[in-house]
N, C-alpha and C positions, 0 to 999 in steps of 0.2 A: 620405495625410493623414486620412481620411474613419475609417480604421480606427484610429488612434492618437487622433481625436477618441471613439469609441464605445466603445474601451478604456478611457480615460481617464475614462470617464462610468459607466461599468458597476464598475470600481474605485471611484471616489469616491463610488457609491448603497451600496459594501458596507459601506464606513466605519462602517455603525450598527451597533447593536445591542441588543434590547429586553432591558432587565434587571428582576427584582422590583423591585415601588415599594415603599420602605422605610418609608414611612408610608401611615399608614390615609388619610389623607385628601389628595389630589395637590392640587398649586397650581395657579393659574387660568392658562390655557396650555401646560401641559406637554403633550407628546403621548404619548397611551397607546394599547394595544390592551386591551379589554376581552373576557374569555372570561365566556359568563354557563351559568350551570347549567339553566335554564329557557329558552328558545325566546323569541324578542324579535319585534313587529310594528313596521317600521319603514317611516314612509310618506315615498318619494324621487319628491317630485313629485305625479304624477295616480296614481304605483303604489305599492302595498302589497309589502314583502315579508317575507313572513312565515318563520318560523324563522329567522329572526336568531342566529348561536350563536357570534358574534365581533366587534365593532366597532372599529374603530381612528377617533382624530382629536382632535385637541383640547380639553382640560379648560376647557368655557365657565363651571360652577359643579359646585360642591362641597358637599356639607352632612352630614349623620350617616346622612340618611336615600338618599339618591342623588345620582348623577355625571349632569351634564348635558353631552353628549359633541356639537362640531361635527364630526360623524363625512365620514370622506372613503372609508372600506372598508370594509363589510359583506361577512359571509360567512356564508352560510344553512346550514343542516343539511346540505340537498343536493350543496354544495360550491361552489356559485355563487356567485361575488364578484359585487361590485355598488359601481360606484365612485359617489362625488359630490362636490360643489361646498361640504362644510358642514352638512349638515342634520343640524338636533339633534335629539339620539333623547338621551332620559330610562332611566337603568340603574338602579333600583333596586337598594341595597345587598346588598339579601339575597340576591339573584341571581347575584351577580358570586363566578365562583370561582376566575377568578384577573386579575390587576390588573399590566400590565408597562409599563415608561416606555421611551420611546426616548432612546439615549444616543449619544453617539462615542464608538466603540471605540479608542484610542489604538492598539493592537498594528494593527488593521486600517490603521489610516490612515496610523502610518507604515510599514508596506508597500505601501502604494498610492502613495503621496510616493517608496519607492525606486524600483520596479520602474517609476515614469516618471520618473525618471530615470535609470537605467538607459537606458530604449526612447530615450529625448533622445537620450542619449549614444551609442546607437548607430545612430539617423536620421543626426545630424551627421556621425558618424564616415563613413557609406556615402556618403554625399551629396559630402565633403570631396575624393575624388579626382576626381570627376567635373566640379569645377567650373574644372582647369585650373591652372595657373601662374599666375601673378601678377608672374612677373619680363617680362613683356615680348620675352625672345628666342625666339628660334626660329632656323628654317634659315637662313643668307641665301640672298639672293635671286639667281637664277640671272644669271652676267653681272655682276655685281658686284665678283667677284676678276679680272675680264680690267681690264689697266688700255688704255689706248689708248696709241698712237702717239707 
């Protein structure tokens, strides 16, 4: 059960997928990853982390001049990700070189929808012999066909 629950979770996390944002300027909420050209200082919490060279997280505001991002993933030069709760980090336009929105991938999702149902229909199907009859008979019981005297 444990393993069709974590199947099932690891399929439905694939379902995305980050496409170009088709406009210059995204909407308030949409969730982006931002790649920026120049190195970002981004402070989570009491710590700094510096080289910032990817942001992902929610479009807080928008304007000509930069994206105000409630970021939940930073990823440094180094390669070190760095999770959080929200914290806005300021992208400067000019910076930014490339800009992608998260979407549902329709192809993805309905193969995650078949392939659990499929696994359904084959839990059930293994499970079905093992749970017995249902009619009630069985052997009888011994002494039963001797009639008496």
């Amino acid at each position: 059960m444990r393993v069709t629950v974590v199947s099932l979770a690891m399929l439905l996390s694939g379902c995305f997928s980050y496409t170009r944002l088709a406009t210059t300027t995204p909407g308030r909420g949409i969730e982006v990853v931002a790649t920026v050209s120049s190195p970002l200082d981004v402070r989570l919490g009491d710590v700094t982390v510096h080289d910032v060279m990817r942001a992902q997280g929610r479009v807080a505001y928008a304007d000509a001049d930069s994206i105000v991002l409630a970021g939940t993933r930073f990823l440094s030069e180094s390669g070190v990700e760095y999770g959080s709760l929200g914290t806005p980090v300021r992208i400067p336009r000019s910076t930014i070189a490339d800009l992608k929105q998260r979407r549902v991938s329709a192809w993805k999702t309905a193969l995650a929808v078949g392939v659990s149902g499929a696994a359904l229909t084959a839990i059930l199907a293994s499970v079905g012999p093992l749970a017995g009859s249902s009619s009630g008979g069985g052997p009888p019981k011994p002494g039963a066909s001797v009639q008496a005297p």
